[in-house]
C-alpha positions in Angstrom: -1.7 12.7 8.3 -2.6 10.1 10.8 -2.2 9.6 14.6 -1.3 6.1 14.8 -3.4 3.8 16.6 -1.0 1.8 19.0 -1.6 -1.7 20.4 1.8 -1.0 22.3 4.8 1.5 22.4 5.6 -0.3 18.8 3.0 -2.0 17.7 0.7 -0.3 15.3 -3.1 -0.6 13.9 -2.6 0.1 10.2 -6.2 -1.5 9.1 -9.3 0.2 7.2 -12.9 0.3 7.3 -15.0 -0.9 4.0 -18.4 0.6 3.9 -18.8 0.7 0.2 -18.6 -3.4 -0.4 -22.3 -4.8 -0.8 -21.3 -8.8 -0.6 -18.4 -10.0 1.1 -16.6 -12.7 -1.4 -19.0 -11.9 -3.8 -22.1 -14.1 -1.6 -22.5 -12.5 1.7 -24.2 -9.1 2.3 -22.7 -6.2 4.8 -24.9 -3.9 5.5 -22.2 -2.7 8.3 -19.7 -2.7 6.3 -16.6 -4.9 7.6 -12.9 -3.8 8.5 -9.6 -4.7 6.9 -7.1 -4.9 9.4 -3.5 -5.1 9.4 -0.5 -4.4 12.1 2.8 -3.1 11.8 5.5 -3.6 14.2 8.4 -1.3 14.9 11.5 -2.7 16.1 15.3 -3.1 14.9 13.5 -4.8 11.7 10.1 -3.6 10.7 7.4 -6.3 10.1 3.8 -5.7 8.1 1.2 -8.2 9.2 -0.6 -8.7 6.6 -2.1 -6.4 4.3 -6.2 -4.9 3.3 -7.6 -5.4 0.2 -6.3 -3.6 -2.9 -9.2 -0.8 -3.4 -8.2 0.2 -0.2 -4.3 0.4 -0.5 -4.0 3.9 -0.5 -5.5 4.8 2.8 -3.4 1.4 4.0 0.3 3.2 2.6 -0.5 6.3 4.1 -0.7 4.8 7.3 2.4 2.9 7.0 4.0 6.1 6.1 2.7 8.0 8.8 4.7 5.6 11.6 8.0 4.0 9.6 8.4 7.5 6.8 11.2 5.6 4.7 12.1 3.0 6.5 12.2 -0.4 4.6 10.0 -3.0 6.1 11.9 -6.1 6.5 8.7 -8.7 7.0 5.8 -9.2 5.3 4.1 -11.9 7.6 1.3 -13.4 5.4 -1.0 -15.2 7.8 -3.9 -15.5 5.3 -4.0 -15.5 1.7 -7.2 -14.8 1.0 -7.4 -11.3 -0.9 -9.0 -9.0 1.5 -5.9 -9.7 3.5 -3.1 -10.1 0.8 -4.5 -8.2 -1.5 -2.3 -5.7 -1.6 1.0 -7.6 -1.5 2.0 -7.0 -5.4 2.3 -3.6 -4.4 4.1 -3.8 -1.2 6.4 -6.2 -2.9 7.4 -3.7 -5.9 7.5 -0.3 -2.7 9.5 -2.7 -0.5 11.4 -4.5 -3.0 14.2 -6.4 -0.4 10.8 -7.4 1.8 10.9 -11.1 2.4 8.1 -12.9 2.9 6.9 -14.7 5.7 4.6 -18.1 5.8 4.3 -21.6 6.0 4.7 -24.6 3.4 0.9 -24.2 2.1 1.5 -19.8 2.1 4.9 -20.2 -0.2 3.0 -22.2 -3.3 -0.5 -20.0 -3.1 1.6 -16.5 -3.0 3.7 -17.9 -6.4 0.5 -19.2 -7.9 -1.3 -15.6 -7.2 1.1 -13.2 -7.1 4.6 -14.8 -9.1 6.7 -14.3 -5.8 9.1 -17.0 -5.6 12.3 -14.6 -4.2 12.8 -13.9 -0.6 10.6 -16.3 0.9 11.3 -17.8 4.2 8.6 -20.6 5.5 8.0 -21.2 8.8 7.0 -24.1 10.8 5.1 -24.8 14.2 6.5 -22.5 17.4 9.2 -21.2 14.9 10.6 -18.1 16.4 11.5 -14.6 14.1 13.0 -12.3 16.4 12.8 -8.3 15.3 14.5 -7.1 17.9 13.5 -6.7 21.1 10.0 -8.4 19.6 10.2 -11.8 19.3 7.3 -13.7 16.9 6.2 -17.6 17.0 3.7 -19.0 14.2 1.4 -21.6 14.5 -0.4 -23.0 11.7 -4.5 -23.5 12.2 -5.3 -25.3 8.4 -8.8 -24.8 7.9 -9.6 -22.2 9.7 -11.0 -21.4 7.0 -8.2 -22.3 4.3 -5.6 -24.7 4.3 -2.8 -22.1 4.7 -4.8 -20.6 7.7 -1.9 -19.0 10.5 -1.3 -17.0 13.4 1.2 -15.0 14.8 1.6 -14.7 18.3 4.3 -11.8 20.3 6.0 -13.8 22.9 6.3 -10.6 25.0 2.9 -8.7 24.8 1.4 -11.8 24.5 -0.9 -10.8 21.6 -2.4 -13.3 19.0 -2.7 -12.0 15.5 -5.3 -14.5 14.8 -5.9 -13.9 11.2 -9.5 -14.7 10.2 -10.3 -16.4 13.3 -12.3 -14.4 15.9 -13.3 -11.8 13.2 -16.3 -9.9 12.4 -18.5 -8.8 10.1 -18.9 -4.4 11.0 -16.4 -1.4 10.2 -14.7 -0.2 13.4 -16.8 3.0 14.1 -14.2 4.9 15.8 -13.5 2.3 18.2 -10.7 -0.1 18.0 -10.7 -1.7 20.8 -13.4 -3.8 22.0 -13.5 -1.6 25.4 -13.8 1.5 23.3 -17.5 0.3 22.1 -20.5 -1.7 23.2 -18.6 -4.6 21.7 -21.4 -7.1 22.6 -23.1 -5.9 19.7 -20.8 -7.3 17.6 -21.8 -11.2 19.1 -24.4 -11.5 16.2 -22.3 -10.5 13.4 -19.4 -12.5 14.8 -21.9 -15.6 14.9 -23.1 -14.8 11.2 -19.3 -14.4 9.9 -18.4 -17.6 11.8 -21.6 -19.6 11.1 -21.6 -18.9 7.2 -17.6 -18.5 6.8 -16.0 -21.1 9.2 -18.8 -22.9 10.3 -17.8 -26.4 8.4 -14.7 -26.6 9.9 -15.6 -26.7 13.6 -13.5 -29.8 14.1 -10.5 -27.5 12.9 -11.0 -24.7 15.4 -11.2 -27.5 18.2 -7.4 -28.6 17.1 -6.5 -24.8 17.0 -7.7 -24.3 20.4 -5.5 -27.5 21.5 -2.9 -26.0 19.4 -2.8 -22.5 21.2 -3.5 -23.9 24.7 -0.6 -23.8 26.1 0.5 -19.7 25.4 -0.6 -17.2 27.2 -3.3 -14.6 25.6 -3.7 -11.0 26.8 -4.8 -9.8 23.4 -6.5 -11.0 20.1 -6.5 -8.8 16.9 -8.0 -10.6 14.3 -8.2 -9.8 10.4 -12.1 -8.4 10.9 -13.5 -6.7 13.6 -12.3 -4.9 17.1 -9.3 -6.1 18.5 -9.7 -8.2 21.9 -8.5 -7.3 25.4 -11.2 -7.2 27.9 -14.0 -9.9 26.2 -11.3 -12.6 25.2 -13.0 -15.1 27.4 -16.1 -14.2 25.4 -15.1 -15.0 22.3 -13.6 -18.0 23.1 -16.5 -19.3 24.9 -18.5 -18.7 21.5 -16.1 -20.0 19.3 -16.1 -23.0 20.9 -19.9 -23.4 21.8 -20.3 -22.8 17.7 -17.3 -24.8 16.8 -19.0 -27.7 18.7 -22.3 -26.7 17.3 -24.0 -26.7 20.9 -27.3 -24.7 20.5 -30.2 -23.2 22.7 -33.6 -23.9 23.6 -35.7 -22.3 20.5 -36.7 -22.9 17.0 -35.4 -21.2 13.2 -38.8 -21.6 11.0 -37.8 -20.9 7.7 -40.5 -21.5 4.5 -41.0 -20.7 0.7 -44.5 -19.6 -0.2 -45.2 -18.7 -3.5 -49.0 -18.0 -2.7 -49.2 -18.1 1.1 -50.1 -21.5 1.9 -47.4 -22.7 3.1 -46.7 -19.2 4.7 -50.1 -20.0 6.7 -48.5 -23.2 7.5 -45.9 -21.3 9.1 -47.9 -19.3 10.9 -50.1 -21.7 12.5 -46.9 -24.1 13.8 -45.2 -20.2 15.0 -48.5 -20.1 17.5 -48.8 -23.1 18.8 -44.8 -23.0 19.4 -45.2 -20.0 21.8 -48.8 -21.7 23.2 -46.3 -24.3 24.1 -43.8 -22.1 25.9 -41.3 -21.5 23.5 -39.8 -17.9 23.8 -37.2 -18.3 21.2 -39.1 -18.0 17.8 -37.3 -16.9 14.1 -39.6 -16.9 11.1 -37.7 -16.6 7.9 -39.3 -16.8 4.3 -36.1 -17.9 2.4 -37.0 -15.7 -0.8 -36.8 -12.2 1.3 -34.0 -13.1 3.8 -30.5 -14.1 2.7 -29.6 -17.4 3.5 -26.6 -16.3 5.9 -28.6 -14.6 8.7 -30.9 -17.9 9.0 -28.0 -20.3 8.7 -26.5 -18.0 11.7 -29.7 -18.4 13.5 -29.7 -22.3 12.7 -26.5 -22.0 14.5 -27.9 -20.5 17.7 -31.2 -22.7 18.2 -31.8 -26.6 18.6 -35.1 -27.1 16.8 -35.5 -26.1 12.6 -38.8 -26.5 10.6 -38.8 -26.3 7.0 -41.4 -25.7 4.9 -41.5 -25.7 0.9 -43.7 -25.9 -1.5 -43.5 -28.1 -4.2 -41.9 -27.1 -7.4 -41.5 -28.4 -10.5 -41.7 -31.8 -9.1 -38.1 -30.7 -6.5 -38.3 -28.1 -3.7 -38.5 -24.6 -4.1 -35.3 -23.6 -5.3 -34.6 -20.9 -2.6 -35.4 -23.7 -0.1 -33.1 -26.4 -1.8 -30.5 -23.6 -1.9 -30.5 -23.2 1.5 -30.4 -27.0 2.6 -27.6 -27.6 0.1 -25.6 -25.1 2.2 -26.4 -26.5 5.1 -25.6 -30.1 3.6 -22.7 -28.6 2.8 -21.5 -27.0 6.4 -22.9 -30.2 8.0 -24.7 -29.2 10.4 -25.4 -31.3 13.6 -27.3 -31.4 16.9 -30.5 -30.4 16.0 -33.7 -31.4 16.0 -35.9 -31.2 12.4 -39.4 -30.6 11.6 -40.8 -30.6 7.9 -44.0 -29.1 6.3 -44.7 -28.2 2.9 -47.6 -27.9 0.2 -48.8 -28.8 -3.2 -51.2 -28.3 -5.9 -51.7 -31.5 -7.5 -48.4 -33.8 -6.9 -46.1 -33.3 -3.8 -42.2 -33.6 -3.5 -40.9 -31.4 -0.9 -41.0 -33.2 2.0 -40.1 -36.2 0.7 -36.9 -33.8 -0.4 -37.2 -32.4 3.0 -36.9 -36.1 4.7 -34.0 -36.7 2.8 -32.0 -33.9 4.0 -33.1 -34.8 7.5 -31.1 -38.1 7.0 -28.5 -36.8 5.0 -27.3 -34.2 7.9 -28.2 -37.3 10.6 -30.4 -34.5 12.6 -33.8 -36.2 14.7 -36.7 -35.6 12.7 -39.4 -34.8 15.3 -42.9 -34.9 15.1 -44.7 -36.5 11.9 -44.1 -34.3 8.5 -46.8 -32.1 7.1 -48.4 -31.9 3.3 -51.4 -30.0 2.6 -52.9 -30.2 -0.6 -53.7 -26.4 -2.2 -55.1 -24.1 0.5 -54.7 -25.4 4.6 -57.6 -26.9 6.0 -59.1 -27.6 9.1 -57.5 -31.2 9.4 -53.7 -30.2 8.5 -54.1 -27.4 10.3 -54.1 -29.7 13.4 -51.5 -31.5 12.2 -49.5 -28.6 12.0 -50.0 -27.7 15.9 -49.1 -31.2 16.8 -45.8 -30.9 14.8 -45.2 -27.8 17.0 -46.1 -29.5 20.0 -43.9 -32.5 19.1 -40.9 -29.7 18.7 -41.8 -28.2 22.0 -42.0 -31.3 23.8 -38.6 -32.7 22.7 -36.9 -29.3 23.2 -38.1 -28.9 26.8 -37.6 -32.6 27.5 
């Protein structure tokens, strides 16, 4: 038996907490686990907001149950196809076999090509209206944010914004719900990580949703992931759009390989003289300990990145050239670049390095850095002046 968890008199929290999941899509860890969530509304007709993924259906029915017993719903609103939120829709579908489903052009052809549903579809269009009753519901389409069916569902009268993956989260809902039920600024770096790793390529996107939504009215937000918004909207939306715009603060994201240590000590030495030179805003990563998503969400926070690789095999390392072929891939911008790295008898990686530099069209700053074997007394200088290059440039 639950106590349901009401936005308003007949608006219902119906989500879950996953604490159990390792990776998120299979690529992304969660130590805090991260929450399902889906909404029900109660009106004349019933609608589901999306659903929670499928090893968590059980919990999910028994809320349903809990607030409609056996009342049909009528909706299914499928703003996101993406399995953690449709996930459980082949089993809604054979419970509430007269449901009709809800979504736009791009939503009708991925729910037949996943799920077989072709019956009792009804696709919806810009500022369409559905009215339930007393509740009346307008869609707006975001594509790319983070798939091309991307939607959200906004309650003309409450003026809430189911937002579907957009403002969501990374961490279960610890008892808390609502973000004024919880220190809910801890949540900023997970949000930046999820956003940053997740949505981060499509910042250009999120700019056209934002000019999209600007002209209703927001008094709530509840996402697909994470607390649901009515006292830090302004928050969110100022960091959404900083990191959709990729605008960035004053520090530096070193992040190395080191198979031996010597390019670790290269590390090292340009850390110092980065703090000598008044920077307060220091992140060392070695990319073969630290998964690449909590230094691309870092990379997303501060102007200035140094790599550092060691050769290998005549190419970077490969945890290094993994992590600049992601951000290759996300495109990031607005940053300045330094580049340091080491050999043993022939070098390649910053030759590599340099050609990511261009490829991203960041500043390179400062003059690169190779050391042959062990660091010595003459690249060790040459390592502080990089780091004085980076400071000089950031505090210009």
């Amino acid at each position: 038996m639950y106590i349901p968890i009401k936005l308003t008199d007949n608006i219902f929290y119906v989500g879950v907490n996953d604490r159990r999941t390792a990776l998120f899509e299979n690529l992304l860890p969660i130590e805090k686990g991260v929450a399902y969530n889906s909404y029900l509304i109660k009106d004349e007709k019933v609608a589901l907001i999306d659903t929670v993924h499928i090893n968590h259906v059980d919990k999910f029915l028994k809320k349903i149950e809990t607030i409609i017993g056996n009342r049909p719903i009528d909706y299914l609103i499928i703003n996101h196809v993406e399995p953690d939120h449709a996930g459980s829709i082949k089993i809604i579908s054979k419970l509430y076999p007269n449901i009709k489903f809800v979504g736009n052009k791009k939503t009708v052809g991925m729910i037949e090509g996943y799920f077989g549903i072709k019956e009792n579809v009804e696709e919806v269009h810009d500022a369409q209206t559905l009215k339930l009753g007393q509740t009346n519901l307008q869609f707006f389409t975001i594509p790319m944010v983070h798939w091309p069916e991307s939607m959200v569902t906004y309650n003309k009268d409450e003026k809430i914004l189911f937002s579907s993956d957009a403002f969501g989260t990374f961490g279960t809902l610890d008892g808390g719900i609502f973000d004024d039920e919880m220190d809910f600024l801890m949540f900023e770096e997970e949000m930046r990580r999820y956003y940053s790793n997740i949505v981060g390529k499509y910042g250009s996107p999120v700019q056209k949703a934002f000019e999209k939504l600007s002209t209703i009215e927001i008094k709530m937000v509840a996402s697909s992931h994470g607390p649901i918004l009515r006292n830090h909207i302004t928050d969110v939306l100022s960091w959404y759009n900083k990191w959709s715009l990729q605008e960035t603060e004053k520090g530096v994201v070193i992040a190395y390989a080191s198979m031996y240590g010597n390019t670790e000590d290269m590390a090292e030495t340009i850390a110092r003289k980065l703090a000598e030179d008044g920077i307060k805003h220091i992140k060392i990563y070695d990319v073969s300990k630290t998964h690449a998503s909590y230094i691309i969400s870092d990379i997303f926070k501060y102007k200035g990145l140094i790599l550092g690789s060691p050769t290998y095999s005549n190419e970077l390392h490969p945890n290094m050239e993994s992590l600049v072929s992601r951000l290759s891939h996300i495109g990031i911008k607005n940053h300045y670049i330094g580049i340091f790295g080491s050999c043993t008898w022939a070098g390649a990686a910053v030759r590599k390095l340099k050609e990511f530099a261009a490829k991203v069209e960041c500043e390179l700053v400062g003059e690169p850095v190779e050391e042959k074997q062990a660091l010595k007394e003459e690249k060790y200088h040459a390592c502080r002046n990089l780091a004085s290059a980076m400071a000089k440039r950031l505090q210009s």
